[in-house]
N, C-alpha and C positions, 0 to 999 in steps of 0.2 A: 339113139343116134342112128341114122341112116346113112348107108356110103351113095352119095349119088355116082362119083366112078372111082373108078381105080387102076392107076396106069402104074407100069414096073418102067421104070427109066433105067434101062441097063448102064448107057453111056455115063450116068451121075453116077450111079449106084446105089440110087433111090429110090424110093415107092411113093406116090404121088394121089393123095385121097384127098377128093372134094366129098366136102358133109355136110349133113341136114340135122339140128339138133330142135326139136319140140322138146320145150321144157316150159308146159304147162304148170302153172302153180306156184312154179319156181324162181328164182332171181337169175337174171344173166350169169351162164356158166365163166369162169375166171378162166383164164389159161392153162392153169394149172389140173382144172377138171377138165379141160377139152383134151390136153395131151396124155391124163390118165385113162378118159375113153379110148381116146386113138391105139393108145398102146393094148388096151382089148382089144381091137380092131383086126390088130395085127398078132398075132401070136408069137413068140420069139424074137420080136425086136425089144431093143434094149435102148429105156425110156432117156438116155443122153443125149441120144440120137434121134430124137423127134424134135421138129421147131412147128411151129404153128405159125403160119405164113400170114392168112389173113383168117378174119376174125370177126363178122359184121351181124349184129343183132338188129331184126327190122325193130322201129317204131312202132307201140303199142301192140304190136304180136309176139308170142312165146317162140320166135323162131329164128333160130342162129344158124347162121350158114359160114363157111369156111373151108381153107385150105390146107393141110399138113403133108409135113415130107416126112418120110421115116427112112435116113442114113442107114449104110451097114457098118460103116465104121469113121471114125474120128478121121482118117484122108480126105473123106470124099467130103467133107462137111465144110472143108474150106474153100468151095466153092462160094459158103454165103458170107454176106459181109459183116463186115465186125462189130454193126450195132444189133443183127439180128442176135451174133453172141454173148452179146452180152446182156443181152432184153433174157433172154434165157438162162443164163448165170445161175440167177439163184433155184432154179430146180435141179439143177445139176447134182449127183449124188459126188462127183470128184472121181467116180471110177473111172471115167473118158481118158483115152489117152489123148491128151492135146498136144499132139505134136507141131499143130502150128505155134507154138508159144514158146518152144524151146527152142534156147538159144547153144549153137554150137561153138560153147567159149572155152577159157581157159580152162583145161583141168591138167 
């Protein structure tokens, strides 16, 4: 995988990597491998916190290209919307603190 850039969004509080994936040989990368690269990419981010934005494999070439954010924390995350969240769900290890989800009810 190739980073073509890499911007730090201070304002999100996110890291913002446009990528180049060759995968000669191979079957179109799943989601689930793209956001396991990324999180190589990035050293010390914690894989809850990456969404894989877009995601476009050309036509008859081995070549995937795409967008990923890598959050620093479950606040800043709720900026995306709630189908991106849930497109993402099931990688989620459950460690995340989802405080957009909790309800401040009766106790």
């Amino acid at each position: 995988m190739e980073i073509v850039s890499r911007k730090e969004n201070k304002l999100l509080n996110r890291v913002e990597i446009n990528f180049r994936w060759q995968h000669i040989g191979q079957s179109t990368p799943s989601r689930k491998a793209v956001m396991d690269l990324v999180k190589t990419l990035e050293p010390g981010s914690n894989p809850d916190y990456i969404v894989v934005k877009e995601c476009n494999t050309r036509f008859g070439q081995p070549l995937t290209t795409g967008m990923a954010f890598i959050y620093g924390d479950a606040a800043s995350m709720t900026v995306e919307p709630q189908y991106i969240h849930a497109r993402h769900e099931q990688f989620r290890s459950g460690n995340a603190d989802e405080s957009s989800t909790e309800d401040g009810g009766d106790q």
